[in-house]
C-alpha positions in Angstrom: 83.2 -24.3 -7.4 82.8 -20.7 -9.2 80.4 -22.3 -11.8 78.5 -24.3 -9.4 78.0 -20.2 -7.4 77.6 -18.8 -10.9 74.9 -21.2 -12.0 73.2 -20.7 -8.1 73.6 -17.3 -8.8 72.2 -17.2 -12.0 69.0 -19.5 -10.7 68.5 -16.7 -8.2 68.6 -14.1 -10.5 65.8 -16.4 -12.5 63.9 -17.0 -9.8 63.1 -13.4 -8.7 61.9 -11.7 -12.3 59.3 -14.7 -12.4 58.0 -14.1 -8.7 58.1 -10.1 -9.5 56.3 -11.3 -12.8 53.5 -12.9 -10.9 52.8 -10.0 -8.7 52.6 -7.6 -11.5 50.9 -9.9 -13.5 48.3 -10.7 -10.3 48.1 -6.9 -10.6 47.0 -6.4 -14.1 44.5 -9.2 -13.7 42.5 -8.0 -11.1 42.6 -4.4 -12.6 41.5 -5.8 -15.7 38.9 -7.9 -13.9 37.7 -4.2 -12.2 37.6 -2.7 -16.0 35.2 -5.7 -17.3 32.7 -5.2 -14.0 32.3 -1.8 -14.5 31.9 -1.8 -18.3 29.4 -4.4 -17.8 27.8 -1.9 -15.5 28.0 0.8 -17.2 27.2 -0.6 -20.5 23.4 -2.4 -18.3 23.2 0.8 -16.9 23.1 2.4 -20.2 20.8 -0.2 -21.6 17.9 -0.5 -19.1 17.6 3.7 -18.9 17.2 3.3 -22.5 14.1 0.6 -22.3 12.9 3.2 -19.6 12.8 5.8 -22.0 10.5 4.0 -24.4 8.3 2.8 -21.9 5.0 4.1 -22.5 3.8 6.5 -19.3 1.5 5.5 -16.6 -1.8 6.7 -16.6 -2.0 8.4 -13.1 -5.4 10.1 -13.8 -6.9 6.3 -13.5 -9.9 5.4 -10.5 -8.0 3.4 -8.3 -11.4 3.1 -6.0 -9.8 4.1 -2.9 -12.0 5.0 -0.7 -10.6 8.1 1.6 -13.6 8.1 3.6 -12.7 4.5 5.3 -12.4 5.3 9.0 -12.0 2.4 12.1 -15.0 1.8 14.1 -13.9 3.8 17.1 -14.2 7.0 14.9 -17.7 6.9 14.6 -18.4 9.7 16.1 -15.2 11.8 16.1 -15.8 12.9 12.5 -15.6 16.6 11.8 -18.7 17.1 10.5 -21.9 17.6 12.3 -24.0 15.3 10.3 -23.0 12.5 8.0 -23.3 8.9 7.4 -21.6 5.9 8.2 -21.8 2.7 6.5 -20.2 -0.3 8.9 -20.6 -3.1 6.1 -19.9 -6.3 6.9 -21.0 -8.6 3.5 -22.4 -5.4 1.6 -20.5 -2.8 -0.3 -20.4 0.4 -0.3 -21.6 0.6 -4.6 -24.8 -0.2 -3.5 -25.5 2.7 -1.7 -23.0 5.2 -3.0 -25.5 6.4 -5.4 -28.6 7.1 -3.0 -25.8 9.2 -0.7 -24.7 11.4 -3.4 -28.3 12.1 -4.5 -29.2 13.2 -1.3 -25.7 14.9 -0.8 -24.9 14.0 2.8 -21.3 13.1 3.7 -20.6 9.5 4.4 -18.1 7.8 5.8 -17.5 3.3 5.5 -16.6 1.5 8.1 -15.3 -2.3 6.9 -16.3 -4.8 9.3 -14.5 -7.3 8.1 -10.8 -5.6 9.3 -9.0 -7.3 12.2 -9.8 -3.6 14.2 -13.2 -3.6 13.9 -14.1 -6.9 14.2 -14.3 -6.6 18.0 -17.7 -4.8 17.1 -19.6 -7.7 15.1 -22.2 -9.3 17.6 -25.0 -11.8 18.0 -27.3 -9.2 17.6 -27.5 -5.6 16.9 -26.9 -3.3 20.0 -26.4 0.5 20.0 -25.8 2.4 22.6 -24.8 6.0 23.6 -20.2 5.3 23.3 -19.1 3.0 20.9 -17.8 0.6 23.6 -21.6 -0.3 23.8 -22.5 -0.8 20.3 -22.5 -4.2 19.1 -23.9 -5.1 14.9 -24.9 -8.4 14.1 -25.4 -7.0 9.5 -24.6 -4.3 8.1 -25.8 -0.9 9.5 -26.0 2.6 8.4 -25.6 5.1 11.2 -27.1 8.8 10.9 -24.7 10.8 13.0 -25.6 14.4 14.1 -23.4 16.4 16.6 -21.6 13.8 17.8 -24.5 11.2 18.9 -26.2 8.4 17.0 -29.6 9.9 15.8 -30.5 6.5 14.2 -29.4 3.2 13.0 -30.9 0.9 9.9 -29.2 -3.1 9.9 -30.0 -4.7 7.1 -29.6 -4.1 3.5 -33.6 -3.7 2.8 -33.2 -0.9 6.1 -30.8 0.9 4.8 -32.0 1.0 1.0 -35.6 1.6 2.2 -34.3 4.5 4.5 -32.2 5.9 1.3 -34.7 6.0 -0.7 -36.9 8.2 1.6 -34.5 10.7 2.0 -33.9 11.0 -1.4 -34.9 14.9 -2.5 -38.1 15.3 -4.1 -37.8 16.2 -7.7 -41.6 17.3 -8.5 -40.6 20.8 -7.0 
């Protein structure tokens, strides 16, 4: 009977350095497991500031033809100055005529047409009235704005180019 409590006791004695072996061993894996995910971060990390480094710069001096002097339909005539242009284009754009406005040096301003906001002003025909709940355009239109009210209107590209070219300064002087 002592050996068969001996050899139990020495089973026991077994038994517990192998379940304290897997604990610690459970331990050591999952720190080691930690060590490889942070090296491999580290280590990408290090790599990719390194591609950033040789990346050639971006050229911010570039034309990105953004056009600050886009306003919505309703701001027709809420513009700060007291006379300028506005351009409400619906198939043109705005190169064509860019060139006759800076000659003559008047302030513009481009209205697209085409935007969900200001399509609620696209009609059968052209209408202008004095609030720009009224107006309706059926083609592009050019809009001479003075103090606040609509002095005159040209629809049509051959209008507005026609009109354009009148204004232009005279150089014989």
């Amino acid at each position: 009977m002592k050996k068969a409590k001996i050899k139990k006791q020495v089973e026991k004695e077994n038994q517990q350095p192998e379940a304290i072996m897997s604990g610690k061993s459970a331990i050591v894996l999952l720190c080691s497991m930690v060590i490889v995910f942070v090296s491999f971060y580290f280590l990408t990390d290090f790599l990719v500031a390194g591609r950033r480094e040789k990346a050639t710069p971006v050229d911010t001096n570039t034309n990105t033809n953004t056009n600050t002097n886009d306003i919505s339909f309703n701001q027709l005539l809420k513009q700060k100055e007291d006379s300028y242009y506005v351009f409400a284009l619906i198939d043109d754009k705005i190169d064509l005529y860019e060139g006759y406005v800076s000659e003559i040096g008047e302030t513009y301003y481009e209205i697209d047409m085409k935007n969900a906001f200001n399509k609620s002003y696209i009609g059968e025909e052209t209408k202008v009235g004095t609030s720009t709940k009224d107006i309706r355009i059926a083609d592009s239109t050019l809009f001479v704005i003075e103090k606040g009210k609509i002095k005159n209107h040209y629809t049509g590209k051959e209008a507005i180019v026609k009109y354009l070219q009148e204004s232009l300064p005279d150089k014989s002087k």
